[in-house]
N, C-alpha and C positions, 0 to 999 in steps of 0.2 A: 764608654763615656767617662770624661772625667774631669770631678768635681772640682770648684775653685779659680774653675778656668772658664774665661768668657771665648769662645770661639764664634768667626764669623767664615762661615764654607760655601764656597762654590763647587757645583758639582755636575757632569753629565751622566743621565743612568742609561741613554742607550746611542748609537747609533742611526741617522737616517738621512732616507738620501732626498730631503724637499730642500728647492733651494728659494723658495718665496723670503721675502725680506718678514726681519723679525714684526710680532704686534704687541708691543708691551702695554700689559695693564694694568694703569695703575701707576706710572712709574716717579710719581711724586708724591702719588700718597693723598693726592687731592681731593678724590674723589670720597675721599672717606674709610672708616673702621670697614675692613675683609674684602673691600672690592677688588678684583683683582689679583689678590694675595692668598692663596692656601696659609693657614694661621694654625700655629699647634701654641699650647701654652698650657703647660701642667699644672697650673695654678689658677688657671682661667683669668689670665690678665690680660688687658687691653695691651695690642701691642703696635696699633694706630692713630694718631691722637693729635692734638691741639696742641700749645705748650702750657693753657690752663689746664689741659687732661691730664698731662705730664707732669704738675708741676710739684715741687717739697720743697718743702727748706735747707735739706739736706743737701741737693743738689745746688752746687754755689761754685764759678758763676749760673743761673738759669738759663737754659737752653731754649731758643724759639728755632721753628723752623725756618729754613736757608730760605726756601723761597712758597709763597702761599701759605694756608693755617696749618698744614699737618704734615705731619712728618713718623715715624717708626721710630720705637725704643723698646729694644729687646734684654734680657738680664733679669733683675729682683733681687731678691733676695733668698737665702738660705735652701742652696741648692733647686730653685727654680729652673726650668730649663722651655725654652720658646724660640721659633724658629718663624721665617715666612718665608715663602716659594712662590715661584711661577716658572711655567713650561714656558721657553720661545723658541721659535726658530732664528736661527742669525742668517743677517744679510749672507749674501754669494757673491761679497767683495773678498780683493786681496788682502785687505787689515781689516780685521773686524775686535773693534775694543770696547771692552764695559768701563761704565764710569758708575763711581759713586760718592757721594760724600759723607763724612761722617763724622761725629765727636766719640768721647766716651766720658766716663766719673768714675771716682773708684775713692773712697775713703783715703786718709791718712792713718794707718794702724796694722798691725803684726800682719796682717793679709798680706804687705808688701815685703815683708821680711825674708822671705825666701824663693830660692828659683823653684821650687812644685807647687807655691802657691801665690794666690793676688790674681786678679782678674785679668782675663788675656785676652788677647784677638790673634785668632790664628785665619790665613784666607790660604784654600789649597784647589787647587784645579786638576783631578784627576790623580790624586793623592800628592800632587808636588806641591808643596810648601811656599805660597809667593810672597806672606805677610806674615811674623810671628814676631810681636810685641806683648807690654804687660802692660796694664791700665792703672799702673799708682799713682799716686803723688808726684811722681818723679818724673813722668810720662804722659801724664794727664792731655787730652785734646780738647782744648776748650773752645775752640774755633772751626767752623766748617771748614773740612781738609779735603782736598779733592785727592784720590788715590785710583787707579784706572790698571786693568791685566787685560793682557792681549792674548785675544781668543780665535785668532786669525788661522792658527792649526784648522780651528775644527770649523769654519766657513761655511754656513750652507746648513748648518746639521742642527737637530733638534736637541737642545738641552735643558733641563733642570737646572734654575738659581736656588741656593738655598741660603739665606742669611741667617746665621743663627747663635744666640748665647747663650751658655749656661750661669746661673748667678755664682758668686763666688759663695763659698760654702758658711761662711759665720758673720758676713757682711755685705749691704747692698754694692752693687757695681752694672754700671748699665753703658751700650752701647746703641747709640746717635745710625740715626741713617733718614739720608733724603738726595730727592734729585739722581734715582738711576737712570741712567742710558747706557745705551749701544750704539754704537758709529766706525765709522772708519777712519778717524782722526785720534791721533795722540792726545788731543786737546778737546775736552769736552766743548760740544759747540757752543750751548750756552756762554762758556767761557771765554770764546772767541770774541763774539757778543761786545761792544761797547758799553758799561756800566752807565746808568743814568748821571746825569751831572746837574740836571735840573728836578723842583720837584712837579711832578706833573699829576692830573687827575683827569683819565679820559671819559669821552661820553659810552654810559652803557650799551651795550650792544648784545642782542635787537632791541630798537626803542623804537617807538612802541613794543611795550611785550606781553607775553602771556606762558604761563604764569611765572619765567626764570629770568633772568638776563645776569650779562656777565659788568663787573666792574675791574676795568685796569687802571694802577698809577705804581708813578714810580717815586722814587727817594732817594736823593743824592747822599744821602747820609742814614746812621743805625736813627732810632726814631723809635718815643713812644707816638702809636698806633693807634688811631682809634676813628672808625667808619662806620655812619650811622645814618639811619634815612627818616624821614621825618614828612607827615603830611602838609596839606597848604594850610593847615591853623596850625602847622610851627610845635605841634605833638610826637614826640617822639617813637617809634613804630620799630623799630631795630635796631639792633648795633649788632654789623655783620663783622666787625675786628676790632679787639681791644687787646692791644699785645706789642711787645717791642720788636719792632722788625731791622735786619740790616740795612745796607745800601743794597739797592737791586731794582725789578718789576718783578709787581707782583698782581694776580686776577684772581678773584673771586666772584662766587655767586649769589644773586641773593636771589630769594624762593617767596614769590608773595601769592602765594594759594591760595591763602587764608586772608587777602586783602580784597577789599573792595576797590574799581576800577576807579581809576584815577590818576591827578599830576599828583607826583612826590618828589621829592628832594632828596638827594644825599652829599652828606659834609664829610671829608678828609679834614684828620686834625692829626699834625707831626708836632712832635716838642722833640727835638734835639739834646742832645746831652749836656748843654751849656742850657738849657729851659727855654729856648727861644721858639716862637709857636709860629707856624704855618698853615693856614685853612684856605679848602678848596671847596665851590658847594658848584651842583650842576644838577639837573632836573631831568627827568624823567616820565616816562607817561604807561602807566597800565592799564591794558583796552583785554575788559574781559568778554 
């Protein structure tokens, strides 16, 4: 191990011959803190989260996730060291590629001053070296970067992911991860995807429900965020998102166990970076 250095590893530890298409769990993170995820963290940090879970001062600009509330941030501080995994099997196509996207942070101070030290990202597949970067100042990713290795060798066969960082040794340094997949395109599909150009808020679904249902909209623009539901006397009961989101679609859930059967309402409200406001309200019905 060694210290100073943020590495980020992929890795396979065996051999086998299933060729069923991969089941990734978990692969945005959405579902929430360890689902999914094998989680080591020597420090016992959270290393699944919100971007209010995430959030300091220290880190500037502030990070939201790419797409949906959560997202993974691995590193800390002062020799920290934390990792997340999952077993899959890969498709039994002729290209088979991961995708990932991800930022990092790393202070401005003596950490960057030298090549054995300052916060790194290394990514190696089978001991071969496919990414080896430092996280200063100077390198900094402030922006979801989409980066993707071609795992088309090993086709068919059972592997180990391991995303993992160490903190830098006398200073925090963290690295960003959301939105993995696997496919057989150079081009993450997502990305293929036409971006929203409109903003939109659809009707939940199942509606009527009991006790979950999902909400999607989209946003043609970055956008303060904020999604709230509210009973027929106009009472405020949730706010399932308060957070600055990109341009994209995005779904979430909201969980009304604890509600009583009934029509409710939910408001989308976007304030764009020039402060111009957008609200969307649409109804709902919970039949317990």
């Amino acid at each position: 191990m060694k210290y100073g250095v943020v590495t980020l590893v992929l890795f396979w530890a065996g051999i086998s011959t299933l060729t069923q298409a991969q089941n990734l769990a978990n692969p945005g993170f959405e579902e929430g803190p360890g689902t999914g995820w094998l989680i080591y963290s020597s420090n016992g940090a959270g290393l699944i989260g919100t971007a209010d879970f995430f959030s300091s001062a220290s880190i500037t600009p502030a990070v939201t996730p790419r797409t949906g509330q959560y997202m993974a941030r691995l590193g800390g501080f002062g020799y920290a060291e934390n990792a997340i995994a999952q077993t899959i099997t890969l498709p039994s196509t002729s290209n088979v590629y991961l995708h990932v996207y991800y930022q990092d942070r790393a202070p401005s101070n003596s950490e960057c001053s030298g090549v054995y030290v300052g916060a790194r990202i290394r990514v190696s597949i089978a001991n071969q070296i496919l990414l080896d970067t430092y996280l200063c100042d100077y390198n900094v990713v402030t922006n979801w970067t989409h980066i993707y290795f071609d795992l088309s060798a090993v086709s068919g066969q059972t592997v180990d992911v391991v995303f993992r960082a160490d903190a830098a040794n006398s200073v925090w340094s963290y690295l960003y991860l959301d939105d993995f997949v696997v496919n057989s395109s150079i081009t993450n599909v997502e990305d293929a995807e036409a971006l929203p150009v409109d903003f939109s808020l659809s009707q939940n679904y199942p509606n009527p429900f009991n006790p979950s249902t999902t909400i999607k909209y989209e946003l043609p623009f970055s956008s303060k965020i904020k999604l709230e539901v509210f009973n027929v006397s106009g009472q405020l009961e949730a706010t399932i998102v308060n957070a600055t989101q990109k341009r994209g679609t995005y779904s979430v859930e909201f969980n009304a166990s604890e509600k009583p059967s009934g029509v409710y309402f939910y408001r989308l409200t976007a304030v764009d970076e020039s402060g111009n406001v957008t609200v969307r309200n649409l109804k709902m019905l919970l039949l317990k």
